[in-house]
LUMDOLO-702099 format. One line per field, with one value per residue (C-alpha): residue in three letters; y, x, z. Coordinates in pm, whole numbers, always signed. Example, Ala and Ser with C-alpha at 12.3 -4.5 7.8 and 13.67 -1.06 7.14 Angstrom:
aa = Ala	Ser $
yy = -450	-106 $
xx = +1230	+1367 $
zz = +780	+714 $
This chain:
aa = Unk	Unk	Unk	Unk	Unk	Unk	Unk	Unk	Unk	Unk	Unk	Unk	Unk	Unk	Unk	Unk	Unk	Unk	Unk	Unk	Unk	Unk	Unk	Unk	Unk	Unk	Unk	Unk	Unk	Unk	Unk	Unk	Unk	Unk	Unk	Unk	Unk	Unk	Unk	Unk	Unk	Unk	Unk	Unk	Unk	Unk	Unk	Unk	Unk	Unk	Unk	Unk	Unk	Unk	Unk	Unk	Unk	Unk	Unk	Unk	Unk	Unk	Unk	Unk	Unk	Unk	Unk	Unk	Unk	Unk	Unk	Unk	Unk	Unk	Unk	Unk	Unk	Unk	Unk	Unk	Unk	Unk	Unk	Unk	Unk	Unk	Unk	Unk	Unk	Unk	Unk	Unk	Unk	Unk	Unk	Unk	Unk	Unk	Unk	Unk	Unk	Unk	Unk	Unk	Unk	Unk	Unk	Unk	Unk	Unk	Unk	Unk	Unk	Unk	Unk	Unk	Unk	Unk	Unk	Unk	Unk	Unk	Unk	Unk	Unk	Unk $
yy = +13079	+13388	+13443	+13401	+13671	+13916	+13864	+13958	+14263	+14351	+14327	+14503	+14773	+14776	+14817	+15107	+15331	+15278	+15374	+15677	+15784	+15751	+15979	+16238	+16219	+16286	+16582	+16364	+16515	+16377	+16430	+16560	+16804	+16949	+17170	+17169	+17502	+17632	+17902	+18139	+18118	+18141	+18461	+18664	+18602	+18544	+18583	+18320	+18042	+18249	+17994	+17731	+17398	+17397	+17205	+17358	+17239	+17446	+17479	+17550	+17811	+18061	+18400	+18644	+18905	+18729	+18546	+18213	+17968	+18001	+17832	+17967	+17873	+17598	+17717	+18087	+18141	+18497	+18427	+18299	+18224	+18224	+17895	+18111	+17812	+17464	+17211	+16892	+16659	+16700	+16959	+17219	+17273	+16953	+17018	+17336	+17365	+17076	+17039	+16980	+16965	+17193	+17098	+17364	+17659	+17950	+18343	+18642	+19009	+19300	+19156	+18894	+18907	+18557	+18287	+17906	+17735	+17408	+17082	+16886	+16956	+16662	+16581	+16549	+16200	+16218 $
xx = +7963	+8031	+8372	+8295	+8041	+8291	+8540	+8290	+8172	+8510	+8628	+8275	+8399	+8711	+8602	+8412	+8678	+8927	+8613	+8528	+8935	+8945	+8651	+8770	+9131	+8955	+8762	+8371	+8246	+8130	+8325	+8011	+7977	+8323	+8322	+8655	+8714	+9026	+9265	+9242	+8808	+8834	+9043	+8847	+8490	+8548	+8147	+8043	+8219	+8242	+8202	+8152	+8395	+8613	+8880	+9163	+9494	+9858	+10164	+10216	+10457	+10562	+10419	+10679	+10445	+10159	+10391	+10191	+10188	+9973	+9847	+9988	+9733	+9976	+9883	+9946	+10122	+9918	+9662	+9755	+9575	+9650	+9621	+9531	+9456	+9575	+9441	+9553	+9859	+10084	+10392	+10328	+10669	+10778	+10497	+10613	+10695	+10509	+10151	+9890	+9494	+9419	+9029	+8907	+8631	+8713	+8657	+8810	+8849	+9045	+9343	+9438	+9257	+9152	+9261	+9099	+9079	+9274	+9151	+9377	+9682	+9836	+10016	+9861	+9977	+10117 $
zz = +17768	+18007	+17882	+17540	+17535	+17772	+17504	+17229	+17414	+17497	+17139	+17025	+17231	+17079	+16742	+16871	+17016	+16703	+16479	+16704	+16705	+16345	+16284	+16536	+16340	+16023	+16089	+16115	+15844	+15476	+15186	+15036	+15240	+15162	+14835	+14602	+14571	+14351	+14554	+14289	+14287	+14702	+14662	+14388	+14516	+14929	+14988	+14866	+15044	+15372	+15664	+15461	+15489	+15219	+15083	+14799	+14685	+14599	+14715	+15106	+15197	+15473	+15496	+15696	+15611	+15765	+16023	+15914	+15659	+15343	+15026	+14671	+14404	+14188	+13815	+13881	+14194	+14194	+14481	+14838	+15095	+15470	+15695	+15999	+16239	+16178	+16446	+16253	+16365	+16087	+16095	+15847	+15858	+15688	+15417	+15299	+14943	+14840	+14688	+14964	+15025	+15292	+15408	+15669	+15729	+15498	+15642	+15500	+15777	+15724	+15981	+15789	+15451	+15314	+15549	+15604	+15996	+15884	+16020	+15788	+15579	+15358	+15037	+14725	+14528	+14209 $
């Protein structure tokens, strides 16, 4: 009977540190609390998503004028807008010049204009 229930505690805890790993891995947050913004919308009218978690799809690419990589808005190509942090696991550099979701906290400053802190990069199916 003691060894049964070690074996279900141990397997209880188990459960719980793949569950907690997961959520850490995939930022913790709701998907309701993340609003689908277009790149083009976050680029003409940056005040009203300031600080606000984000998430926005185009085509990634590298910025040598802003030394980083960026989003280009997929319909137009017009509007870009800077990843200036990316804390996910995924190379960016493997990503560029496909279609991606970039999900992060969107801010806009004189330095580097209209940029998103990345938690998670990855390509868009289809």
């Amino acid at each position: 009977m003691g060894r049964t229930l070690m074996y279900a505690a141990i397997t209880a805890l188990a459960a719980l540190v793949l569950s907690a790993t997961f959520l850490l891995n995939h930022g913790g947050e709701s998907l309701a609390s993340v609003q689908q913004v277009s790149v083009h919308d976050l680029t003409t009218g940056p005040t009203r998503f300031e600080g606000r978690t984000v998430s926005t799809v185009g085509v990634l690419s590298f910025s040598d004028e802003h030394d980083s990589y960026q989003l280009v808005d997929a319909d137009e190509g017009k509007f870009a807008l800077i990843i200036r942090r990316y804390t996910g696991g995924d190379s960016l550099e493997d990503l560029a010049g496909r279609t991606v979701r970039v999900r992060g906290v969107f801010g806009s400053d004189e330095d580097s204009g209209v940029h998103i802190d990345a938690s998670y990069v990855g390509l868009v199916a289809g």
